[in-house]
C-alpha positions, 0 to 999 in steps of 0.5 A: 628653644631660646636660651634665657640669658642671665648674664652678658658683656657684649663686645661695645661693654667690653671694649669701653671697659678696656679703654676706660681703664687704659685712658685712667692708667695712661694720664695717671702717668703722664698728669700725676707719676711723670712728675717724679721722674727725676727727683734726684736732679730736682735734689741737687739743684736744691742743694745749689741755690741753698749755697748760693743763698749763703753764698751772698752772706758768707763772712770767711772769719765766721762761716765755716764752708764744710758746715754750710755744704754739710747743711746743704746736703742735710736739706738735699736728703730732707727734700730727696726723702720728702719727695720720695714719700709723696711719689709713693703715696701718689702711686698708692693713690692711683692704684686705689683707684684703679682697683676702686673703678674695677670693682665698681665696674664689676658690680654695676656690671653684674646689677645692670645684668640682673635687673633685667630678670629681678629688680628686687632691692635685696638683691641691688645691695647684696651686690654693692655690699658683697665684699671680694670673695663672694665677687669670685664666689657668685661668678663661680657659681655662675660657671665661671671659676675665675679664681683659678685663672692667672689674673686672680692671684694679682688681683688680690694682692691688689685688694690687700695693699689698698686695705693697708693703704687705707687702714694701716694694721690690719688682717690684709698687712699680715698675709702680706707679711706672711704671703707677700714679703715683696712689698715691704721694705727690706723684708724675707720671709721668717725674716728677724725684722718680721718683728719690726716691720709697719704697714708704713713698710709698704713699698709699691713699685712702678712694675708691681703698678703694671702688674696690677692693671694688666691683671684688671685688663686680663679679668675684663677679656676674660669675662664669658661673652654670655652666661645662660640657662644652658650653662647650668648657672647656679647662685650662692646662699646668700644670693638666694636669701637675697633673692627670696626677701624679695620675692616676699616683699614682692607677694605681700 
């Protein structure tokens, strides 16, 4: 007897996602973060040519030399710290999306495998619409506890910076606070300056950009080459509900 098959990621899907995913994470560096890999000299230079500038109106009985260094390293740090903040959010962006592209990936993923057995609409937008728990709740139920595996942890702690990144305050800005100190600035946990702290605290780094796309490429190995009657797959409450609507629209 043949296996019916529910849900499969061939060896060509997979390998596509991977690439995709290493081609997006490889030109982020080189077309966008590379662009930032030196802002301490860009700093300095902009020191000079302010100096020089002044250099060619400066009046010995009326310009004072230390003043004009002064200002010059008030507009060094200005530039410095400018440029800093947009490095940031440029990382933050490419870690959007980045966490964006997997979780479409893995929806479509999902609908395209489905359709083959339902094409009901209810189903289609419970699919686009789940949000991350029931993703993980839906592939458990299939056989696949992919909560418990090593790249979920990451993942989440994805999913909760994007949400600060996007909305600021928020129920995603304190877990981090509670759960994830590491990616605030100058916070320990139960820490005085818990008090203080903002999502505008968020402070992302290239490590924690690495750690996040190597959990992305762990999840898509991971994936059960194909999941089958044989397996036993079941399908969360609201799966069925969504499946049922279905099926009524279906019959009428």
């Amino acid at each position: 007897m043949i296996d019916f098959v529910y849900f499969e990621l061939d060896d060509f899907y997979r390998s596509f996602l991977l690439k995709r995913h290493a081609f997006y994470c490889s030109q982020s560096e080189i077309r966008l973060l590379s662009q930032f890999g030196d802002i301490e000299s860009e700093s300095d230079k902009l020191t000079e040519h302010w100096i020089q500038d002044q250099d060619a109106n400066f009046d010995p009985d009326r310009d004072d030399p230390a003043a004009i260094y002064d200002r010059a390293n008030d507009k060094a740090v200005e530039y410095y710290g400018l440029l800093s903040d947009m490095r940031d959010a440029t990382r933050l962006n490419v870690i959007t999306g980045m966490f964006h592209l997997w979780e479409k990936d893995v929806r479509d993923w999902l609908w395209r495998q489905i359709r083959h057995w339902h094409r009901g609409e209810n189903v289609k937008r419970k699919i686009w619409s789940m949000n991350f728990s029931q993703l993980f709740e839906l592939l458990e139920y299939l056989g696949w506890n992919a909560s418990r595996e090593k790249f979920y942890a990451m993942l989440n702690q994805c999913r909760l910076i994007v949400n600060v990144y996007k909305h600021g305050e928020g129920a995603s800005f304190e877990e981090i606070k509670v759960n994830y100190p590491q990616y605030l600035r100058h916070l320990l946990p139960y820490s005085k300056w818990q008090l203080h702290v903002t999502y505008a605290d968020l402070e992302i780094s290239d490590i924690h950009l690495n750690n996040f796309s190597n959990a992305i490429v762990e999840f898509w190995q991971s994936v059960p080459n194909r999941i089958s009657d044989s397996c036993d797959p079941q399908f969360p409450q609201w799966f069925k509900d969504a499946f049922n609507k279905d099926q009524n629209v279906s019959n009428n």
